[in-house]
C-alpha positions in Angstrom: 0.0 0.0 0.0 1.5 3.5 -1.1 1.2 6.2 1.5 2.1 8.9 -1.2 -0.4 7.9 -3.6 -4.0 7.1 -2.3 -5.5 5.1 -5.2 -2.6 3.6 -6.6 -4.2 1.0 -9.5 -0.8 -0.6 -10.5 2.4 -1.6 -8.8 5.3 -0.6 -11.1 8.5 -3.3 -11.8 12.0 -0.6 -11.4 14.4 -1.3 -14.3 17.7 -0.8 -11.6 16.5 -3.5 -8.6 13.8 -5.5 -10.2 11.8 -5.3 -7.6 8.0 -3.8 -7.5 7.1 -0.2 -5.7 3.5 1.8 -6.4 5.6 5.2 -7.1 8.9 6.1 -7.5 8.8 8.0 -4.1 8.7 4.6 -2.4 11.4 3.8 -4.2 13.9 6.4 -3.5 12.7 5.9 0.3 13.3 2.0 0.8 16.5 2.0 -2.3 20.3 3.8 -1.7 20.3 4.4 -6.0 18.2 6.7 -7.7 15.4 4.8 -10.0 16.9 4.1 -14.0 14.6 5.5 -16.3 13.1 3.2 -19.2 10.7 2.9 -21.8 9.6 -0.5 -21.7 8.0 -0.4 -17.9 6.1 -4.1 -16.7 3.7 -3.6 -14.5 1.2 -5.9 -12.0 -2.8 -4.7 -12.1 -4.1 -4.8 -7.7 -7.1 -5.5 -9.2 -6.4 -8.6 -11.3 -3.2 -9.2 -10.3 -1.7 -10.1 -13.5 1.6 -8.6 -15.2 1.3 -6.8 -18.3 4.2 -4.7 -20.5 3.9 -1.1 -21.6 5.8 0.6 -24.1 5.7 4.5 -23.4 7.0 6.0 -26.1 3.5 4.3 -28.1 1.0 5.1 -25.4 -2.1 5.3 -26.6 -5.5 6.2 -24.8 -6.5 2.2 -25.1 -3.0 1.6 -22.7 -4.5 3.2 -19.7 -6.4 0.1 -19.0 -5.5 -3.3 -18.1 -5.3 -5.4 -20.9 -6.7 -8.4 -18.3 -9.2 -7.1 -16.8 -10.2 -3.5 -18.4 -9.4 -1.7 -15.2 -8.6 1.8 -15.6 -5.1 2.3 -14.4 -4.0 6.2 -15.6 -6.0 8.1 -13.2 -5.1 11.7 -11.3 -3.3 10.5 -8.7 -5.2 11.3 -4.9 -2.4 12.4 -2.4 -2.8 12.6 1.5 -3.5 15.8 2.9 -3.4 16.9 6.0 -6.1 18.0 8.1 -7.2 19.2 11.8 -10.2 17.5 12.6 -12.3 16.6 16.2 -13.3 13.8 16.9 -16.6 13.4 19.1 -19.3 11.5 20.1 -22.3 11.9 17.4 -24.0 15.6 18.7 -27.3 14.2 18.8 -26.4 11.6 21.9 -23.5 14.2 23.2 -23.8 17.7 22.4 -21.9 18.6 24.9 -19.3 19.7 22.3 -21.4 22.1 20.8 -21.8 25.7 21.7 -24.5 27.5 20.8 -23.6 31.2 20.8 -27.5 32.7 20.6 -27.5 31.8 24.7 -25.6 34.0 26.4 -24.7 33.8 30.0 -26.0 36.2 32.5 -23.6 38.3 33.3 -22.1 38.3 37.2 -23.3 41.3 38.9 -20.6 43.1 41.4 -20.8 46.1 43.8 -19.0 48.6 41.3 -21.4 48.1 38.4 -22.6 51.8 37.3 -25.8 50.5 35.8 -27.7 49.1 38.8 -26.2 51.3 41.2 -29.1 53.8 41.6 -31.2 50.3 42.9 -28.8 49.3 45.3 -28.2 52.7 47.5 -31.5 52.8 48.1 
């Protein structure tokens, strides 16, 4: 599973190692060399799971599926995002999170309020 790509469709064969990654970020994290570049790329399908050859310079709009299963493979690739999020209890058991700001609190009276003072000195 690729943590830098969310909906990763195909795990990709590197030309240098031989060995399968879902980006080339994952490569250059686990592997000490940088990733070879080639043309002829093999790939494996998550779907199917069957290996299958591409030739990039000769990519069509028909070589974005899987030639096994017709899955869709060349998609805009999701990645993570962060966000701040709180997690609660559902509001309409707990709402105990929730603040509703039309209720306001009465105030606290004191001695040196001005407003009321005319009530208190009798």
């Amino acid at each position: 599973m690729c943590k830098h790509i969310l909906n990763a469709q195909v795990s990709i064969r590197s030309p240098c190692c031989r060995k399968w990654f879902d980006c080339a970020e994952c490569h250059a994290e686990t592997q000490k060399h940088p990733l070879m570049q080639s043309f002829d790329m093999t790939f494996v399908c998550k779907k199917c799971k069957k290996a299958f050859r591409k030739d990039t310079r000769e990519f069509e709009d028909s070589d974005e599926y899987c030639p096994h299963c017709d899955n869709h493979f060349v998609l805009e690739a999701k990645t993570p995002k962060a966000s701040l999020q709180v997690e609660s209890e559902d509001v309409r058991v707990d709402a105990r999170m929730l603040k509703d700001d039309r209720v306001k609190l009465e105030e606290q009276r004191t001695i040196f309020d001005v407003r009321d003072a005319a009530d208190r000195l009798g």
